[in-house]
Structures are given as C-alpha cells and as structure tokens.
C-alpha positions as CSV (number, residue, x, y, z in Angstrom):
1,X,-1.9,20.1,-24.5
2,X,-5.8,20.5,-24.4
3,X,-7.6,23.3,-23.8
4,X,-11.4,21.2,-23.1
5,X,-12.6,21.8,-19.7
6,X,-14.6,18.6,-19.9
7,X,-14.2,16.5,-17.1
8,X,-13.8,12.8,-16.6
9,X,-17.0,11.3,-15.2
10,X,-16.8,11.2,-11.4
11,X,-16.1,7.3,-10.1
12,X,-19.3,5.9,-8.6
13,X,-20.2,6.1,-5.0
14,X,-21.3,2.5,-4.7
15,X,-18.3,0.9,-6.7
16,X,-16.2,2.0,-3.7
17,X,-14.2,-1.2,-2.2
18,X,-12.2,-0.9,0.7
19,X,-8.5,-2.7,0.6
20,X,-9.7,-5.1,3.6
21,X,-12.4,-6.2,1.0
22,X,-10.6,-6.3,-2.1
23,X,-7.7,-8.5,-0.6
24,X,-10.4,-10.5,0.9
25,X,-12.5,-11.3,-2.5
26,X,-8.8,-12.3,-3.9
27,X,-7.5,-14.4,-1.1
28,X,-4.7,-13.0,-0.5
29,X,-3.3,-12.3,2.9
30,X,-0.5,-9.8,4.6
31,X,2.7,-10.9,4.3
32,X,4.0,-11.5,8.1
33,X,7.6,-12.3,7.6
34,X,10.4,-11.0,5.9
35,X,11.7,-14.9,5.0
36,X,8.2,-14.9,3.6
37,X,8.6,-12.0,1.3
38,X,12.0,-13.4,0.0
39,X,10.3,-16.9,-0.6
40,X,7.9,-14.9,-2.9
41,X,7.9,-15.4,-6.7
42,X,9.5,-12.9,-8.7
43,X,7.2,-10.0,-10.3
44,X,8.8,-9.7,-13.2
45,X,8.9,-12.4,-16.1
46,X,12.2,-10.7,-17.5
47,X,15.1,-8.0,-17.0
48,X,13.5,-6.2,-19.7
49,X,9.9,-6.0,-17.7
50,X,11.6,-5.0,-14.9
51,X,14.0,-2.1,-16.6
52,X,10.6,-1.0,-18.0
53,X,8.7,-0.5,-14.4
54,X,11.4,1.0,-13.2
55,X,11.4,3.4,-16.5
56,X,7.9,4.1,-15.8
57,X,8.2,4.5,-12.4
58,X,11.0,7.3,-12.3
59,X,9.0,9.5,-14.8
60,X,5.8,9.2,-12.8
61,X,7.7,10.3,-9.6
62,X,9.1,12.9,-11.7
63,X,6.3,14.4,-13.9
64,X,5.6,17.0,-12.0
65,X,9.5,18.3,-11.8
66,X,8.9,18.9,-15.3
C-alpha cells in the first residue's frame, strides 16, 4: 500500500472517442442475430486463455469484497 497522494495525469479532453466512432474507424458492426453470434470465432486461442479471463475476471468483480 502507498501512501503518495500523486495522482495519475487526467485523460485528455480531445482524445475522447465515442463507441459509434471507434467501431466505425475498425469496421466492425452490431451483431443483429443470435445465429450470428454463434457463427462467431472463438475468443480464446486455448482452455488455458480462457480459464485465465475467467480468473481475472472473478477477482476484478470481487476486489472490492476484499
């Protein structure tokens, strides 16, 4: 634990991107069906990448239980 005060430098005004924007610059689009989002390649290159989001994503959700 750290007892600095300093504070991260605030994000910049102007490098503010909406998400209509950001999709837009990667050409990707909503996905409208859910036959769509099953025909979608998987995420994950292995069990072991996926075990480890999953891992990761318990203890953010519950990091503040702590």
């Amino acid at each position: 634990m750290s007892s600095t005060t300093e504070q991260p430098e605030p994000w910049p005004a102007d490098d503010f991107v909406t998400t209509e924007e950001l999709a837009r610059r990667q050409g990707v689009k909503p996905i409208t069906s859910v036959d769509e989002l099953a025909a979608a390649e998987d995420p994950f290159e292995s069990d072991e990448e996926y075990e480890e989001f999953l891992t990761d994503l318990y203890a953010s959700r519950h990091a503040d239980i702590a």
